[in-house]
C-alpha positions in Angstrom: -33.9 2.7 6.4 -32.6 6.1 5.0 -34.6 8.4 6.9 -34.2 6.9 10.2 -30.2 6.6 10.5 -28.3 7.6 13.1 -26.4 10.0 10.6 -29.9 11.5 9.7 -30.3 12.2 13.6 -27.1 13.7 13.8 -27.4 16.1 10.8 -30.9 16.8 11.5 -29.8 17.7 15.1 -31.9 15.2 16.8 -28.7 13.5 18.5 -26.1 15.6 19.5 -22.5 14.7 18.2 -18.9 16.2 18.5 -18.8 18.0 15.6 -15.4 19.1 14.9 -16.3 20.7 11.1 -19.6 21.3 9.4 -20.1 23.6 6.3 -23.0 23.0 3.4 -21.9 20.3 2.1 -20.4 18.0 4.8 -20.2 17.4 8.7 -17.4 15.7 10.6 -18.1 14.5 14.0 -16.1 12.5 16.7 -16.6 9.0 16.8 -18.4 7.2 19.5 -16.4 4.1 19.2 -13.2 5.2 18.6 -10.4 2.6 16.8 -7.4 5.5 17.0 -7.0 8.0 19.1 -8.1 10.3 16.5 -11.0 9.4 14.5 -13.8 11.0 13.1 -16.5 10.8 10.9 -17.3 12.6 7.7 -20.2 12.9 6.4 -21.8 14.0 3.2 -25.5 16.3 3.8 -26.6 14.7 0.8 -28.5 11.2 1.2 -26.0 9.2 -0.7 -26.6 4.9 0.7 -22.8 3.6 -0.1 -20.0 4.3 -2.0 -21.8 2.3 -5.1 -24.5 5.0 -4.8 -22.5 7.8 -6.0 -22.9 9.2 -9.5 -20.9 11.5 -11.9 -22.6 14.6 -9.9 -21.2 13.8 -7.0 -17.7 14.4 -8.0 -17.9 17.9 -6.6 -18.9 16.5 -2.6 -16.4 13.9 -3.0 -13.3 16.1 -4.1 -14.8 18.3 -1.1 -14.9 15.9 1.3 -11.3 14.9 0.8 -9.9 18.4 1.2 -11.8 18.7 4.4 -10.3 15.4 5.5 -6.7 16.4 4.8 -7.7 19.7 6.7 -8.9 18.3 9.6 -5.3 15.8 10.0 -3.7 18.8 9.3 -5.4 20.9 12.1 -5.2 17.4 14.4 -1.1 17.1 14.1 -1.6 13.7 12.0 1.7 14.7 10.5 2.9 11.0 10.4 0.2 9.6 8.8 -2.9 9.3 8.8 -5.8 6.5 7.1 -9.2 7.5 5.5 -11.7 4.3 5.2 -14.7 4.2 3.5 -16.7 1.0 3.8 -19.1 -0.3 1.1 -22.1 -2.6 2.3 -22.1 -5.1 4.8 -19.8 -7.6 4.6 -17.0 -4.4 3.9 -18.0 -3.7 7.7 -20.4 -0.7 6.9 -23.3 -0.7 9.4 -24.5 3.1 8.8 -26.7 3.3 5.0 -25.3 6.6 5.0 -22.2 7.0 2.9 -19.4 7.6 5.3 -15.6 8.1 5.6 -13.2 8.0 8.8 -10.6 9.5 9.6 -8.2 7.7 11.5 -4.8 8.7 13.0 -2.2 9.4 16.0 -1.2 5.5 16.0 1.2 3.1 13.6 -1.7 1.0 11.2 -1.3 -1.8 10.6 -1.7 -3.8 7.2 -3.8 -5.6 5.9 -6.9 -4.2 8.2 -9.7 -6.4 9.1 
């Protein structure tokens, strides 16, 4: 299951994906199926399943990853607001094994989601 993901494919280059950022340690790529009219993915290079997957030495990616999201609403005009979801397992609504976060924006959210 982890080394045949479609988030394997995409990092790997096997699929092609709108990739709006990419550095060492991260990719971020437009949704296929988008819920907002912005929203993109962000995804670690490292093989990390879920969010209960992540260990003390992954502290670094994840502070990482969360200044590359606030770039990227910054760089897209999400100056109202913007939401960044990370799902953890199945019934949370994650259907990639491939820890994930998206970035969602340029509409009102509403609360509670799901």
């Amino acid at each position: 299951m982890m080394t045949n993901n479609i988030f394997l494919k995409i990092l790997s280059g096997e699929i092609p994906a709108k990739i709006v950022y990419e550095d060492d340690i991260c990719v971020a790529f437009h949704d296929v199926n988008p819920q907002a009219p912005v929203h993109l993915l962000i995804i670690p290079r490292k093989v990390i399943r879920t969010h209960a997957d992540i260990v003390p030495e992954d502290a670094p990616l994840l502070g990482h990853i969360h200044t590359v999201a606030a770039k990227l609403a910054k760089e897209l005009g999400l100056n109202a607001g913007y939401r960044l979801v990370l799902n953890c397992d199945e019934q949370a609504g994650q259907t990639v094994p491939h820890l994930h976060f998206h970035l969602l924006g340029g509409r009102n959210m509403a609360w509670p989601p799901g």
